[in-house]
N, C-alpha and C positions, 0 to 999 in steps of 0.2 A: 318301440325301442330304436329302430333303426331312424325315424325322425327325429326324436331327440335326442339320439347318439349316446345314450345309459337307459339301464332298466329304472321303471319306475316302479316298485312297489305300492300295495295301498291296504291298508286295514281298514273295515268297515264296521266291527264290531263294538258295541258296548263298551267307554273305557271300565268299567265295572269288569269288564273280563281279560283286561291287557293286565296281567300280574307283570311283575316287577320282572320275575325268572323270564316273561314271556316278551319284554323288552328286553331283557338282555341278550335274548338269542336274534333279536332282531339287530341289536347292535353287533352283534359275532359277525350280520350277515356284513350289513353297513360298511364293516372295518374291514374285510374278508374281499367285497367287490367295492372299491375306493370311488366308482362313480353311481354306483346306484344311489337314489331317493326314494325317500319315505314316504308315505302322505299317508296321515292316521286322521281317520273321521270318528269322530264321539259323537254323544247325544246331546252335546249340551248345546242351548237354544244358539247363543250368539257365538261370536270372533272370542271376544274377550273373555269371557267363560269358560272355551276351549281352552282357550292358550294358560289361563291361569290354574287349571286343571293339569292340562298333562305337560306343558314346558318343565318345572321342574323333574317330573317323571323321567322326561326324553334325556333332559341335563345329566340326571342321577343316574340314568341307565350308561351312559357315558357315549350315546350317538353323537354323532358331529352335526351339532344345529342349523349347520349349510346347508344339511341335506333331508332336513326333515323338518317338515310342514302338518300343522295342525288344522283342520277345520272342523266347522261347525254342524248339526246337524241341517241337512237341505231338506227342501221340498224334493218329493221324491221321482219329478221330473229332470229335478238338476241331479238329483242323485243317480239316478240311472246314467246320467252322463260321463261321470265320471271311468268309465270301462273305457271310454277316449284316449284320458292322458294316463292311465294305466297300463302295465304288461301282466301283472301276476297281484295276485290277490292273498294276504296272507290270513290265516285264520289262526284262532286263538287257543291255547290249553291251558289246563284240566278241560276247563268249559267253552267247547266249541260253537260256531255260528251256526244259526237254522235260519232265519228268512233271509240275513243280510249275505250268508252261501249259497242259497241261491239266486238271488238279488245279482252276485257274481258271477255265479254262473251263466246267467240270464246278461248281462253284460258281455258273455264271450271270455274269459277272465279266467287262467287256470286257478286252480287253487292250492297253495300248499301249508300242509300243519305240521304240525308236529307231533306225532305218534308216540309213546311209550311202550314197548317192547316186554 
């Protein structure tokens, strides 16, 4: 954070488990700190896959597409790397992460969810 001068958030989960509700509190967060960024990693194999996958999603969720970046799934040596240009690691509800939280955690990577009370 303090190298790039904003938080960067990152989802590693399954788009299969980013419900809509669960973009939209990530858009609450987005709108809430006006310089944080995104970066949401899915499973789908390539660039274009990704993007055609969740861009509408992020659109409809109503994030600001400045700040939020799709990729695709990596090899899991590039994927480990990503804990670099990360601060915080968000996980997902109803259905939470198991390998890819601790994949995170394993990374150095706090992690925050969203609980139901």
């Amino acid at each position: 954070m303090l190298r790039n001068g904003h938080p960067t958030l990152i989802s590693l989960n399954n788009s299969a488990k980013l419900t809509d509700e669960m973009l939209a509190v990530w858009a609450s967060i987005l709108h809430a700190r006006q310089d944080a960024h995104l970066i949401i990693m899915v499973k789908e194999q390539d660039a274009d896959a990704a993007q055609a996958h969740m861009q509408p999603r992020v659109q409809l969720a109503g994030m600001p597409l400045d700040r939020v970046s799709v990729l695709h799934q990596q090899p899991l040596e590039r994927f480990m790397e990503l804990g670099h240009i990360a601060d915080i690691a968000l996980d997902t509800s109803p259905i939470s992460g198991g390998t890819t939280t601790l994949h995170a955690l394993w990374m150095g990577l706090p992690i925050v969810d969203r609980n139901r009370a």
